[in-house]
C-alpha positions as CSV (number, residue, x, y, z in Angstrom):
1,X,0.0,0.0,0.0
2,X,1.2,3.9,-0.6
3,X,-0.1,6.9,1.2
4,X,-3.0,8.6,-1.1
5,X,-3.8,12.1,-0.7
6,X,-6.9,14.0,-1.4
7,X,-7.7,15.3,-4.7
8,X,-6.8,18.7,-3.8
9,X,-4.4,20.7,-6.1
10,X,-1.5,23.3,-5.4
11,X,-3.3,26.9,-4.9
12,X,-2.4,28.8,-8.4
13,X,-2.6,31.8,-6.4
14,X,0.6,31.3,-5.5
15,X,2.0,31.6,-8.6
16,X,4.1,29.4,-10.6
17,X,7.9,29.4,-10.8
18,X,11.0,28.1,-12.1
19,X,14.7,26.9,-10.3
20,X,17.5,27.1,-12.5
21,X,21.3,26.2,-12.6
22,X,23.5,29.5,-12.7
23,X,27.3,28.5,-13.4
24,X,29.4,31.1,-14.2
25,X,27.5,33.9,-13.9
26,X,25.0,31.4,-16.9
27,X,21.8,29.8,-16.5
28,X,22.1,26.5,-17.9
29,X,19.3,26.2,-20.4
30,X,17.7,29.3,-19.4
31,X,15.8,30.3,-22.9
32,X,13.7,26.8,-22.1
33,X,13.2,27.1,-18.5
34,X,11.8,30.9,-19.6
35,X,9.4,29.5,-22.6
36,X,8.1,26.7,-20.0
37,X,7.6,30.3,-17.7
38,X,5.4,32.2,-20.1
39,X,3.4,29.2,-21.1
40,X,2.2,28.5,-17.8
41,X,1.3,31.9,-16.4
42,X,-0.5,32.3,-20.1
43,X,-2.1,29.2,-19.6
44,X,-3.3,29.9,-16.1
45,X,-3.4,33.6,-16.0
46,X,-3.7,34.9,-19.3
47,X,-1.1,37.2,-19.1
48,X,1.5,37.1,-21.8
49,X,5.0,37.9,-20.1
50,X,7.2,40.0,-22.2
51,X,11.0,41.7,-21.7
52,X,10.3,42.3,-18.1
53,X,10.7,38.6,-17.8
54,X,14.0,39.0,-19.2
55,X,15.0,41.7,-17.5
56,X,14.4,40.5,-14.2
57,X,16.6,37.2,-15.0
58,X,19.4,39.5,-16.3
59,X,19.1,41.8,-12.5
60,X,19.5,38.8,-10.6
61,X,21.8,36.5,-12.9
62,X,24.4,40.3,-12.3
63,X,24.7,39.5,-9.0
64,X,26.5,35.9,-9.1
65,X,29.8,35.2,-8.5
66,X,32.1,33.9,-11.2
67,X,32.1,30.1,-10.9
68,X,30.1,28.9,-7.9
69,X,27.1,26.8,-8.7
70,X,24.2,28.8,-7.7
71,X,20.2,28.3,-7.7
72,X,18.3,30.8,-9.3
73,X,14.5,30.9,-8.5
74,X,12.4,33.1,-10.7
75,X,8.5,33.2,-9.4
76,X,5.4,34.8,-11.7
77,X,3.0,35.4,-9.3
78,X,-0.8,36.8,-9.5
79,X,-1.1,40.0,-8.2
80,X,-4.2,42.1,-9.6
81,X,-7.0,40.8,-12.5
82,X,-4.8,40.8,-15.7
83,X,-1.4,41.3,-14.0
84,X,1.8,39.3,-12.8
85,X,4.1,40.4,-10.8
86,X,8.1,38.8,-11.0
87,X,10.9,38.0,-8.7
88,X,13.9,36.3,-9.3
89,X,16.6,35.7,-6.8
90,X,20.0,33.7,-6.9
91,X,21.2,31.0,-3.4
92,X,23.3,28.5,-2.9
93,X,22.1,25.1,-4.1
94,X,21.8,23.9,-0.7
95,X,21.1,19.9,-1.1
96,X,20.6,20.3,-4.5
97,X,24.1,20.1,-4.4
98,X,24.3,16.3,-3.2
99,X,25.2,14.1,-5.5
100,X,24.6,10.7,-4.0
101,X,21.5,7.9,-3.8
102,X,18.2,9.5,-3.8
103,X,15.8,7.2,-1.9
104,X,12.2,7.4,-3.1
105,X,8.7,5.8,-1.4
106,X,5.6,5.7,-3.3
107,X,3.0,8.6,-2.9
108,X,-0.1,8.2,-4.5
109,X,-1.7,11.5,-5.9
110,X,-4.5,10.7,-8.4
111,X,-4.0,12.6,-11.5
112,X,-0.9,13.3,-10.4
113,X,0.0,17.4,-9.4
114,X,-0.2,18.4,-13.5
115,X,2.2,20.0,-16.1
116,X,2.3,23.3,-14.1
117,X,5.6,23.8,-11.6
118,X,3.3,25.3,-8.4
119,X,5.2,27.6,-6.0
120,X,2.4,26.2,-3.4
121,X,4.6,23.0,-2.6
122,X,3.3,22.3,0.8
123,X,1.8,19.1,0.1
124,X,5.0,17.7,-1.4
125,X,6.8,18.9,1.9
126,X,4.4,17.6,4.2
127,X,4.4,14.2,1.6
128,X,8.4,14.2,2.3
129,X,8.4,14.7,6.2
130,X,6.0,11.6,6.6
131,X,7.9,9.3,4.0
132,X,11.2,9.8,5.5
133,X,12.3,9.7,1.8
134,X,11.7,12.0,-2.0
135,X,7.9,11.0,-2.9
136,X,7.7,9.3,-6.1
137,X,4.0,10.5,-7.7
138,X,2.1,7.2,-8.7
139,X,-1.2,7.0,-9.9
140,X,-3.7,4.6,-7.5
141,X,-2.6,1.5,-9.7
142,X,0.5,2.2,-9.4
143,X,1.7,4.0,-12.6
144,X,4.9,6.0,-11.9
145,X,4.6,9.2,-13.1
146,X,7.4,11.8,-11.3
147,X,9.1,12.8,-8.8
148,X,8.4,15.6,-6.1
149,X,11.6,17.9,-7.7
150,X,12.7,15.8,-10.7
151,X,11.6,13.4,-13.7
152,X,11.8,9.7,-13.2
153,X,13.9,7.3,-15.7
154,X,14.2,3.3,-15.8
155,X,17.5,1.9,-17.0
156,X,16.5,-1.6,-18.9
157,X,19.7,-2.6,-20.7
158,X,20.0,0.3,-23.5
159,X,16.7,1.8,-23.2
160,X,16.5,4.8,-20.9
161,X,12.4,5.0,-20.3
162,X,10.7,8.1,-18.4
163,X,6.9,8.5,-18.5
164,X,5.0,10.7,-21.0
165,X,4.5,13.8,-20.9
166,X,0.4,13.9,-21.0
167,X,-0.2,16.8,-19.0
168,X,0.2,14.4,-14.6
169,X,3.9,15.7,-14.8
170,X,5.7,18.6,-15.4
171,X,7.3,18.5,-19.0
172,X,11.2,18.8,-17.2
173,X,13.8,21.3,-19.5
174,X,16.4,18.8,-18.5
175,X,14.4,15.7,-19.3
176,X,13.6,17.7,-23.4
177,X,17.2,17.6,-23.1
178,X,18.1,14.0,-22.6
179,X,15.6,12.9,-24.6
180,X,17.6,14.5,-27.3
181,X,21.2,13.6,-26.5
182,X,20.8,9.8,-24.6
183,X,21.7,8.2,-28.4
184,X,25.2,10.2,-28.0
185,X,25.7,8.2,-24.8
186,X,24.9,4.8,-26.3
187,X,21.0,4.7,-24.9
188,X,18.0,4.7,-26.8
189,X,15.3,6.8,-25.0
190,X,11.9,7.1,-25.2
191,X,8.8,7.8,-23.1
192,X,6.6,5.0,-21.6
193,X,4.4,4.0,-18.8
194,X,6.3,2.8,-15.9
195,X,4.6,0.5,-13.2
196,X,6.2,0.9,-9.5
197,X,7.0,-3.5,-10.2
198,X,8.8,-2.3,-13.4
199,X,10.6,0.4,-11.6
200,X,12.1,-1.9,-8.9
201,X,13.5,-4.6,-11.8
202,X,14.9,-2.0,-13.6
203,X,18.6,-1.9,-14.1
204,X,19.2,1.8,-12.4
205,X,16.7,4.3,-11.6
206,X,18.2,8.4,-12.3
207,X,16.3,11.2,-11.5
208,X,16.9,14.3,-13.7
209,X,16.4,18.0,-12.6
210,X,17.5,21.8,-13.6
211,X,19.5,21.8,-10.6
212,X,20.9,18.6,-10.1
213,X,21.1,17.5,-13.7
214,X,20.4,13.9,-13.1
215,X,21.0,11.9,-9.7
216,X,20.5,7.9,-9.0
217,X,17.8,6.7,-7.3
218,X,16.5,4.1,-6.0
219,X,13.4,2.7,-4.5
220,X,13.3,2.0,-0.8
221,X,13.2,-1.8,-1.0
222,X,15.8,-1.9,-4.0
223,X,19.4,-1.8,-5.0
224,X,20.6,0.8,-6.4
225,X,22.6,-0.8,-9.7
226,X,24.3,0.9,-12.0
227,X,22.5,3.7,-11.0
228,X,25.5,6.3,-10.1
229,X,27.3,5.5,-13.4
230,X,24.6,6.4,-15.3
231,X,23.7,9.8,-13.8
232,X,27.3,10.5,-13.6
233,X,27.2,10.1,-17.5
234,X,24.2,12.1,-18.3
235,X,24.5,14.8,-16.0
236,X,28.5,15.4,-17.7
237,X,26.6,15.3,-21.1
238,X,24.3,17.7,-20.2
239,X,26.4,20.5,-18.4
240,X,28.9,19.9,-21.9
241,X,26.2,21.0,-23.6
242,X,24.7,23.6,-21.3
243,X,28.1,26.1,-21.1
């Protein structure tokens, strides 16, 4: 059995954001993370977000030092009918900067939490002070569809598998990415259903994010595999092709 937990959403008054690796006074990937920005507050506000956007990355982005790795945080949130108001703000990565095991337990969340990244994240907090662990979205059957800060991918011999993108999960700017580039690294990837039993046999479970690039996982009643060689792989690839 997993925890389930109402079908209550994230409050969109909060406002949607995005969390972004800054290297070098760069944000990796930063024209994607700011398209998947302006869809969502068009989508759910209806406000179009224009240079102010990009002049409030460029404010914050002035202040980093040289070459730590920082996390920049840039939140659209409702303020009046018609109107969004923007912060963005750089920080040290904090345990995003960890790069060992992830351990996930099962949370299931009907529908999933959507294709929207909320700034209301209480219920994933509250989900990962119970668990003792990351929550790992599932459907009530079981269906694996994310996890609470990253995209979930199943390692079964060449093929690198991560769940669609059919509007339960958030369509991740690093996952587009290694989607793209996994044939350069010898895998073939592609997006399909995962069941929690297919999770646990698979070869290594990696986790990718914006801020961690990608991380192994593994399940609480699994081995981990080969697990940290392939994050260690794709997250190199992808920072290669980030700066």
């Amino acid at each position: 059995m997993t925890p389930t937990e109402p079908p209550t959403r994230p409050d969109p008054s909060s406002g949607v954001f995005e969390t972004i690796r800054a290297e070098g006074g760069a944000a990796l990937f930063l024209a994607d993370h700011l398209a998947r920005l302006r869809a969502s507050v068009r989508a759910l506000y209806g406000v179009d977000l224009g240079d102010e956007l990009d002049a409030c990355v460029a404010d914050a982005l002035g202040t980093a030092a040289p070459s730590a790795a920082r996390r920049l945080r840039v939140v659209a949130k409702p303020s009046t009918q018609n109107a969004v108001g923007l912060s963005a703000s750089l920080a040290p990565l904090g345990a995003a900067a960890e790069r060992g095991c992830v351990h996930l337990r099962a949370w299931t969340v009907p529908g999933g939490l959507g294709g929207h990244k909320w700034a209301d994240r209480r219920r994933i907090d509250e989900a990962a002070e119970r668990l003792g662990a990351t929550p790992l979205i599932v459907e009530a059957e079981g269906e694996v569809l994310e996890a609470a800060w990253g995209n979930v991918w199943a390692l079964e011999g060449p093929r690198l598998l991560t769940p669609p993108a059919d509007g339960r999960i958030l369509p991740g700017v690093t996952r587009a990415r290694l989607l793209g580039l996994a044939g350069e690294l010898g895998l073939r990837a592609a997006e399909e259903r995962l069941s929690l039993e297919r999770l646990e046999r698979a070869d290594a479970i990696v986790l990718t994010s914006s801020l961690r690039l990608a991380v192994p996982a593994r399940l609480a009643s699994g081995p981990g595999g080969r697990a940290a060689e392939v994050a260690a792989a794709i997250a190199a690839a992808l920072r290669e092709r980030a700066i």
